[in-house]
Each structure stands twice: as C-alpha cells, then as structure tokens.
SERO-4910 file (N, C-alpha, C, O; in steps of 0.05 Angstrom, whole numbers):
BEGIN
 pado doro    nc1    nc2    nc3   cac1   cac2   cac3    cc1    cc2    cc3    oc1    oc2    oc3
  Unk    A     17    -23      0      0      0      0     18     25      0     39     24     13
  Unk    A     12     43    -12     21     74     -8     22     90      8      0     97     17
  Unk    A     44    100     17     40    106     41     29    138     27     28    145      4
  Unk    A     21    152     52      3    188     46     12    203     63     11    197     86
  Unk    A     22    224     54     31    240     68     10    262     68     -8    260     52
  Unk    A     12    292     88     -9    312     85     -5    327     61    -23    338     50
  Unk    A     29    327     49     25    351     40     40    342      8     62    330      8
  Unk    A     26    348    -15     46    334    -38     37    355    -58     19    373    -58
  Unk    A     54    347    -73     70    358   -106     43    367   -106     27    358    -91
  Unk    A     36    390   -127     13    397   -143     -9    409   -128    -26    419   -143
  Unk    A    -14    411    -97    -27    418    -74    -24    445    -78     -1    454    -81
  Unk    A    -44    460    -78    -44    488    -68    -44    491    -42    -57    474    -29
  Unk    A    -31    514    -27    -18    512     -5    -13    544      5      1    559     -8
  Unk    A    -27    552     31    -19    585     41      6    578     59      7    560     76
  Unk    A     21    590     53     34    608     74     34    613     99     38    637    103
  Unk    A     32    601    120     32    617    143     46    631    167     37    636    189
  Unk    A     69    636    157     86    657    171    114    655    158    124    633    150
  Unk    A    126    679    157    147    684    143    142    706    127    126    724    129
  Unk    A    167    701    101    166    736     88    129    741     68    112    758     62
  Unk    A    138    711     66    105    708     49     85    706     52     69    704     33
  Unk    A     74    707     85     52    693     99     39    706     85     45    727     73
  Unk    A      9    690     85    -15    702     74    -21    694     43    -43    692     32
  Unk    A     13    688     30     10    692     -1     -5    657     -5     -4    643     15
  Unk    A    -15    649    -28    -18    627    -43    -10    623    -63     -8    640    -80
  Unk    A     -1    589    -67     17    582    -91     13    546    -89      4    530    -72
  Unk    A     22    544   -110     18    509   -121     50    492   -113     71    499   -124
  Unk    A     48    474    -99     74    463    -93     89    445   -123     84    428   -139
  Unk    A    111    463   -116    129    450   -145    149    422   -133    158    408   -151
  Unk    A    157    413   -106    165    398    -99    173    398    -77    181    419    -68
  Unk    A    173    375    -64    166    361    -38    190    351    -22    195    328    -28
  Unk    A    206    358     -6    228    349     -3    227    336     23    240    349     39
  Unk    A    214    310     34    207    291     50    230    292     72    231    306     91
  Unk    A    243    278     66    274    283     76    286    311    102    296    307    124
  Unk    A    281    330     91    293    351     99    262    369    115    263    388    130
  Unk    A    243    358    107    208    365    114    205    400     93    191    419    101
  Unk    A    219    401     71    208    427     65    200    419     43    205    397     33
  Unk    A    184    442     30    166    440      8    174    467     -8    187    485      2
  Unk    A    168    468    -30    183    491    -50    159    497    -66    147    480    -79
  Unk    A    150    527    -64    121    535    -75    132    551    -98    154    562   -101
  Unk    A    110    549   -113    116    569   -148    113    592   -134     95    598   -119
  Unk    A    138    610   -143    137    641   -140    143    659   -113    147    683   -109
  Unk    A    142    636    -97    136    649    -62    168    643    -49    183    626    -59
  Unk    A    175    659    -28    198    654    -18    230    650    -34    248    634    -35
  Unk    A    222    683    -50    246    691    -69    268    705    -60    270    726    -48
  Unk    A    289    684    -69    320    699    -58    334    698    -90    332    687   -112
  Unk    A    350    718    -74    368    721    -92    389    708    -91    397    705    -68
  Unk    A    413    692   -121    436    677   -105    453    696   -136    442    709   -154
  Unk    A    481    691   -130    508    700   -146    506    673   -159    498    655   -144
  Unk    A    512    665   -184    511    650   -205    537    649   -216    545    668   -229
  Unk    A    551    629   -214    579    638   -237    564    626   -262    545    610   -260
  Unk    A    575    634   -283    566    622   -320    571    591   -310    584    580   -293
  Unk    A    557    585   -327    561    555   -332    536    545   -352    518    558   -362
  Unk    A    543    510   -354    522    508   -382    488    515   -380    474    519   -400
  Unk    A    479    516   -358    460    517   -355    448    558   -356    430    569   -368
  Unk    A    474    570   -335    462    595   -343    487    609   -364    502    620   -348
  Unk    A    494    612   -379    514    622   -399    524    649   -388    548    649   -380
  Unk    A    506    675   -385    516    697   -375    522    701   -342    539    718   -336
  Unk    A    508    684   -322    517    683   -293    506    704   -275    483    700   -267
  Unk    A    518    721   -268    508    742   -249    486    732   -223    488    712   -208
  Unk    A    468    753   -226    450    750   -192    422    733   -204    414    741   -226
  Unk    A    410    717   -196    385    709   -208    370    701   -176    374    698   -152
  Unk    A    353    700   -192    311    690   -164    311    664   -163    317    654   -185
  Unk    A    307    650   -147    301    635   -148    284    619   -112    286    628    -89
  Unk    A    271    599   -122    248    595   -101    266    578    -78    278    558    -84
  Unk    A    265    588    -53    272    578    -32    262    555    -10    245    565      5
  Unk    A    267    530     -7    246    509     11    226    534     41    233    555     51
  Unk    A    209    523     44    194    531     59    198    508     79    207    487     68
  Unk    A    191    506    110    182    488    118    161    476    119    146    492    131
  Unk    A    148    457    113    124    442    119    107    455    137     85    466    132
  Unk    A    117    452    157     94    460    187     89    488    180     72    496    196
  Unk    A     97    506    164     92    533    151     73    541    129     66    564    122
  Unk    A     66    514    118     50    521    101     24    500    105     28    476    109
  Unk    A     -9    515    104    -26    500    102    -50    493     78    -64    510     67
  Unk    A    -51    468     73    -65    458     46    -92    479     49   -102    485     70
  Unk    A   -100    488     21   -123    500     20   -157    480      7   -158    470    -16
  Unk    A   -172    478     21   -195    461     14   -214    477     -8   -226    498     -7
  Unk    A   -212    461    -26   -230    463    -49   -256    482    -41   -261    506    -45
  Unk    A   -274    455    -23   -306    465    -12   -290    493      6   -283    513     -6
  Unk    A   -288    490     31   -280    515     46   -262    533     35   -259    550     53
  Unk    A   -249    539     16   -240    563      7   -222    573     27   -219    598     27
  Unk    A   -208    560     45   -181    573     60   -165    550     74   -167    526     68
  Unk    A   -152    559     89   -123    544     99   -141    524    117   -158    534    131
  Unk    A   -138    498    117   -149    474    139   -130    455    153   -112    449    136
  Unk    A   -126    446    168   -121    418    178   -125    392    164   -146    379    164
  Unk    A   -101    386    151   -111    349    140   -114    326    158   -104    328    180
  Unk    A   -127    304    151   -130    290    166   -125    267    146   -123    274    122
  Unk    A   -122    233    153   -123    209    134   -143    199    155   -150    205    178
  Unk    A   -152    175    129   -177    151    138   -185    139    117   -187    145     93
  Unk    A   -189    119    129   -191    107    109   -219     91     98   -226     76    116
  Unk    A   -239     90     76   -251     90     53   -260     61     65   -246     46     79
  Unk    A   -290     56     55   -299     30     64   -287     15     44   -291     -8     49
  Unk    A   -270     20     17   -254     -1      7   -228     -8     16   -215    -25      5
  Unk    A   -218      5     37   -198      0     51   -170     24     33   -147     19     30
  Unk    A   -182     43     27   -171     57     16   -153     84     30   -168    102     37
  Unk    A   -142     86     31   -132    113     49   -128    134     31   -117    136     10
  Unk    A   -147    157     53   -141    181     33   -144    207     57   -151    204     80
  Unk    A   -137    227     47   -132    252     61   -163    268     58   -180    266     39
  Unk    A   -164    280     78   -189    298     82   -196    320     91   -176    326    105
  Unk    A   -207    332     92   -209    363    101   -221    366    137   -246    367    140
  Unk    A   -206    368    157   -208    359    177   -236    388    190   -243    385    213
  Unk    A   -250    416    171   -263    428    177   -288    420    170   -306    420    188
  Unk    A   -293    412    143   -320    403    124   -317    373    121   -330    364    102
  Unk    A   -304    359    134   -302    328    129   -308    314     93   -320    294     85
  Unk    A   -289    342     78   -282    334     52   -262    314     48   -241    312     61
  Unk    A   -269    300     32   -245    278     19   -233    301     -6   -244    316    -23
  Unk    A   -198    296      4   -190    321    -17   -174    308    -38   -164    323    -54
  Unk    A   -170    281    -41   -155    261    -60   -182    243    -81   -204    233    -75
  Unk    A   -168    247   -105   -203    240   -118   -187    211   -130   -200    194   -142
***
C-alpha cells in the first residue's frame, strides 16, 4: 500500500508565517527528507551565479527557496481557506486525506 503523506507535489498551499505569509501558490516539490516543500513564485532569494552550461551569462538570479512544511497550510476546495488534513480510510480500505473542517475527501 502507499504510504500518504499531508502535503504533496501539485497541492495548493498558504503560507503561514514568514516573508510570504498570507500569499498562495501550487507546490512544485516536496522534499520529504529535509520536511520542506518549495512553492511556485513564493519565498524569493536572490543567489550569485557563476556562468556555466545551464546559465551562460551568470550574475545575480531569483530563485524559489524550501519553505518548511509545518509553515505552510493545504487549502480546501469546498472551504475556500487554509485547513487541517487528516487520513482515513474509505470502506474499500482505501486511504485518503481529508479536510479535517468540512469532512471533505481532498484526493479524488
């Protein structure tokens, strides 16, 4: 069986404290391991670049910084803001994640 975690790839996801709190964005990847998660657009730094094949000219560039997990909360479809997930599992013996305010199933 698969294991489920609360929070994965493709999840829209607020912010809740830091430079970004408040903002919303779609998670571009999941970094299990280390517990942070990396959102499109949010939590922009700047780094020094030397040239190389990937950037040819080098200099200063943006780029998206890990967030921690416990920092950011999944947003529910039905309720329209930041919730608590929960798992349980499906009279087919299925496990899936849910919206722990409106007792939405949020995995289709």
């Amino acid at each position: 069986m698969r294991t489920t975690t609360r929070i994965r790839k493709e999840d829209q996801v607020m912010v809740m404290c830091g430079k970004s709190k408040g903002k919303t964005g779609k998670i571009s990847s999941v970094q299990i391991s280390r517990g942070k998660v990396i959102v499109e657009k949010l939590n922009m730094v700047k780094r020094h670049q030397k040239p190389n094949d990937k950037f040819r000219q080098g200099g200063i560039i943006e780029k998206e910084a890990p967030i921690d997990i416990s920092n950011v909360m999944l947003i529910c479809n039905k309720c329209k803001g930041p919730v608590r997930v929960g798992i349980k599992f499906l009279d087919d013996d299925k496990k899936v994640r849910y919206c722990k305010k409106c007792d939405e199933v949020l995995d289709k």
